[in-house]
C-alpha positions as MATLAB code, in Angstrom:
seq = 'XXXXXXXXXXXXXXXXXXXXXXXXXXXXXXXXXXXXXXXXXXXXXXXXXXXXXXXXXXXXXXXXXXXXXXXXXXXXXXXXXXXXXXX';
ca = [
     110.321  110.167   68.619;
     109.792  106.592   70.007;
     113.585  105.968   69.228;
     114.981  109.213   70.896;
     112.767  108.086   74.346;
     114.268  104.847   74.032;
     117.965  106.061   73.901;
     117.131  108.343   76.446;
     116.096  105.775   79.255;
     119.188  103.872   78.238;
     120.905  107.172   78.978;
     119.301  107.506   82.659;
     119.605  103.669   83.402;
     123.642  104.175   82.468;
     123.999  107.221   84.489;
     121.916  105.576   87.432;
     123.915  102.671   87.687;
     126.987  104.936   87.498;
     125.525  107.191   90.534;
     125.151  110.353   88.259;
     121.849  110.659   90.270;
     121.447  114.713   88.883;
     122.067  113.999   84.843;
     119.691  110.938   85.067;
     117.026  113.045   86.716;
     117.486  115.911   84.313;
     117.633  112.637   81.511;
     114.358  110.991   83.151;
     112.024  114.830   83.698;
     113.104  115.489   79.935;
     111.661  112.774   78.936;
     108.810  113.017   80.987;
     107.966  116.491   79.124;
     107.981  114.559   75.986;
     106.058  111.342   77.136;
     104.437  112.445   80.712;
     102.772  108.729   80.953;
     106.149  106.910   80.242;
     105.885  104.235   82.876;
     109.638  103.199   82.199;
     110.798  106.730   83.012;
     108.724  107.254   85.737;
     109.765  103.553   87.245;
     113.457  104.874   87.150;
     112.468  108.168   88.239;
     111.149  106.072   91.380;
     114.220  103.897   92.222;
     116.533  107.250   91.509;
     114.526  108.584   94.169;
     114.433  105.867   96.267;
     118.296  105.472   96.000;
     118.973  109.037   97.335;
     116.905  108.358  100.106;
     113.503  110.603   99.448;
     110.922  108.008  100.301;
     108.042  110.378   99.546;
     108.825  111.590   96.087;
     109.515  107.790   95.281;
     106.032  106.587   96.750;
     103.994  109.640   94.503;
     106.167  108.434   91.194;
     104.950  104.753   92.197;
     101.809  105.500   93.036;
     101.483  107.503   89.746;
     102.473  104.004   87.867;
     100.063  102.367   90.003;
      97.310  104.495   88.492;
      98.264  103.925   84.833;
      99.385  100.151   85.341;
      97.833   98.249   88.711;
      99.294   94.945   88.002;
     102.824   96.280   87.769;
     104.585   93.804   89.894;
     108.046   95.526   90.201;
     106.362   98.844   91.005;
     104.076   97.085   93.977;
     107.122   95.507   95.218;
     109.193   98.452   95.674;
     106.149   99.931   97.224;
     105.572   97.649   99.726;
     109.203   97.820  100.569;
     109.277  101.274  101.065;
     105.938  100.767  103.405;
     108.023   98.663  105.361;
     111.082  100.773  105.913;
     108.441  103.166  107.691;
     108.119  101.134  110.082;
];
């Protein structure tokens, strides 16, 4: 089970760097049924997010990591960038 996340989130990070922004969200919510606290899937969940340019849904999946993992430095930094684009 651990193993079949793992090749998963490879999957997503491959087909997010390749722009394949719908199979990597379809990748990233599967595993998100299986594992619903996967910070790692829910990080790339965030930047996919972020990357098509829906600010909110990427602030709740941060926000959600937040929650599970406050000292997350990457996860506070995209946050505060995506404060600042507000503005």
């Amino acid at each position: 089970m651990k193993e079949n996340i793992e090749e998963l989130i490879d999957q997503a990070k491959i087909l997010l760097f390749s722009q394949n922004y719908k199979e990597a969200e379809k990748i990233l919510k599967k595993i998100l049924k299986l594992d619903k606290d996967n910070v790692d899937a829910l990080y790339h969940l965030g930047i996919l997010y972020e990357t098509v340019n829906e600010h909110e849904k990427a602030e709740e999946i941060y926000l959600k990591i937040l929650e599970k993992d406050p000292d997350n430095k990457e996860t506070k930094e995209r946050m505060e960038r995506l404060k600042n684009e507000k503005f």
